[in-house]
C-alpha positions, 0 to 999 in steps of 0.5 A: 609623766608617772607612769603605772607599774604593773604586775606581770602575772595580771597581764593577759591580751585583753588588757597588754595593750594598757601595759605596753603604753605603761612601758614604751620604747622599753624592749625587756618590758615589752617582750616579757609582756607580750611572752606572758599573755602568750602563754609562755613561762616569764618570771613574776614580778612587778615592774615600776616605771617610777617609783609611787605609792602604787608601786611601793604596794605592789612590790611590798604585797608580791613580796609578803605573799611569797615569802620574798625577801629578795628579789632579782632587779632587772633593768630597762632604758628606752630605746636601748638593749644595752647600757653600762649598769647592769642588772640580773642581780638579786637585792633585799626588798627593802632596797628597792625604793630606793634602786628604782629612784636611782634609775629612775634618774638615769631615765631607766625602769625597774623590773622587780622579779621572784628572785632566781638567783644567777649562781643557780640556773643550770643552762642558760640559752641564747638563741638568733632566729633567722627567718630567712634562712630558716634556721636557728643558732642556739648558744648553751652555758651550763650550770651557774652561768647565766644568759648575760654571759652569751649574751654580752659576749662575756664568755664564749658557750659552752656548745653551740646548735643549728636546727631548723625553723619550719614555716610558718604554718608548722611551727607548732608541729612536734618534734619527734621527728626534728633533728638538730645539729651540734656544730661546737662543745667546748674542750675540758681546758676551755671549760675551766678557763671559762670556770674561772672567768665566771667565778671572776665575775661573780667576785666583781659584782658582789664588790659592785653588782651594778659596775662589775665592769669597774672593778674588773679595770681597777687596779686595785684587785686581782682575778685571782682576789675574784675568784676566792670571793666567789668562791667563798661566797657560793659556798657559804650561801649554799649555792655551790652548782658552779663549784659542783661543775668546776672540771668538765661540761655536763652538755644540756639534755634532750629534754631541756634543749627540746624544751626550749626549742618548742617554746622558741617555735611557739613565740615565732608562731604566736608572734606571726598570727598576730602579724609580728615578722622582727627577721633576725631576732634574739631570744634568750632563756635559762632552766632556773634552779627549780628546773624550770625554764624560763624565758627572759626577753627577745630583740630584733636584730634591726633596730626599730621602735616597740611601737610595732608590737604595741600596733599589733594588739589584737583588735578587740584588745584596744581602746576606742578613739579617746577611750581609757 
């Protein structure tokens, strides 16, 4: 069944629930939708269940209207977090048709973004909210790193945090007088090891962006082969932040760490005020190369269906019994 694709910055609570039908059992859509009609700052962009004219029309008009020549693909599967192609990378718009046909096939979507690039987020955040003990764990990697590399486990951080989650009816208060704990930061050695890591995993997705992981089991390529690839490719398409910080961690500021840690307070409050308790759940987020930050999704620790955030659309936001 052809679904419609939808354009992110449209979305607002009066009409989420219209683009959570569209995006069904897909957590990155869902999450990313409901964050947006929240008020919290989600990329723009489009995302196309199948590929359709109306498709080909959004994508073509957000991409002339910026100035877009790439954009950042991500990609979702129903019922799945996880799956072997992997997202997060940018792509010519001319390219885009057919990328969303290819997953299609594979019963995934696309999620077509204003394309930040990876090489050019100076932190990355990962945090797990853990409602029952109230607290939070939040993960940093820093420049040119990105959140799949906490995420997936690809790396290990680069500083690691425990602050407090207040209840819920204080979640929205400052946090002027909030402290948190730093219970790692990681030593120059590591730091460097983990340089080399992430310029190897740049060479292998430029070979393959979509299967990095094959050309990381191939025989036929070194890591140090990887690692000259990206490095020749980040200097000579100007995005040298990584290379800038080759030797020793710069550790995340107050003010971008005190950033993210309010927009995590606002999404766990919003969340509850509309009767939305996930327990243990993961938020991610990175401070993009125009230092602004952005969130990217969250997950709930046990799995369950979107249809428990689709449920809790506010009452006036909902069709009536066979309405459209």
């Amino acid at each position: 069944m052809k679904k419609h694709s939808i354009e992110i910055s449209k979305i607002t609570l009066s009409n989420l629930l219209s683009g959570l039908d569209a995006v069904r059992g897909c957590w990155k859509a869902t999450t990313m939708l409901w964050m947006h009609a929240m008020g919290l700052p989600v990329l723009s962009g489009i995302i196309v269940p199948n590929w359709s004219e109306e498709a080909a029309t959004l994508v073509a008009g957000f991409s002339r209207r910026n100035k877009f020549s790439d954009l950042l693909l991500r990609i979702d599967k129903p019922g799945q977090r996880w799956t072997a192609r992997r997202g997060g990378y940018l792509l010519p718009v001319s390219e885009a048709q057919k990328t969303s046909k290819e997953l299609t096939r594979e019963r995934m979507i696309a999620i077509f973004l204003e394309p930040a690039s990876p090489y050019s987020n100076h932190y990355a955040l990962g945090a797990l909210v853990i409602p029952d003990e109230a607290k939070i764990v939040v993960e940093v990697v820093g420049a040119g790193f990105d959140a799949s590399d906490i995420l997936r486990s690809d790396l290990q951080p680069h500083e690691r945090f425990e602050i407090p989650l207040p209840a819920e009816g204080n979640r929205k208060t400052s946090l002027a007088n909030r402290a948190w704990d730093r219970t790692y930061l990681i030593g120059s050695a590591a730091y460097r090891e983990s340089v080399a890591q992430r310029l190897a995993k740049i060479g292998a997705r430029l070979e393959n962006p979509a299967f990095p992981d094959r050309v990381f089991n191939s025989a036929s390529v070194s890591r140090k082969e990887l690692i000259s690839r990206a490095m020749a490719y980040l200097k000579d398409s100007g995005q040298r932040l990584l290379l800038r910080h080759s030797t020793d961690y710069e550790p995340i500021t107050p003010s971008y760490f005190g950033r993210f840690v309010r927009g995590l307070y606002s999404l766990m409050s919003g969340l509850a005020s509309y009767g939305i308790h996930l327990g243990a759940t993961s938020v991610s987020s990175s401070v993009i190369y125009d230092r602004k930050l952005v969130f990217w999704d969250f997950f709930p620790a046990k799995r369950m269906d979107t249809s428990t955030l689709a449920s809790k659309v506010p009452p006036s936001t909902r069709r009536p019994p066979g309405g459209r």
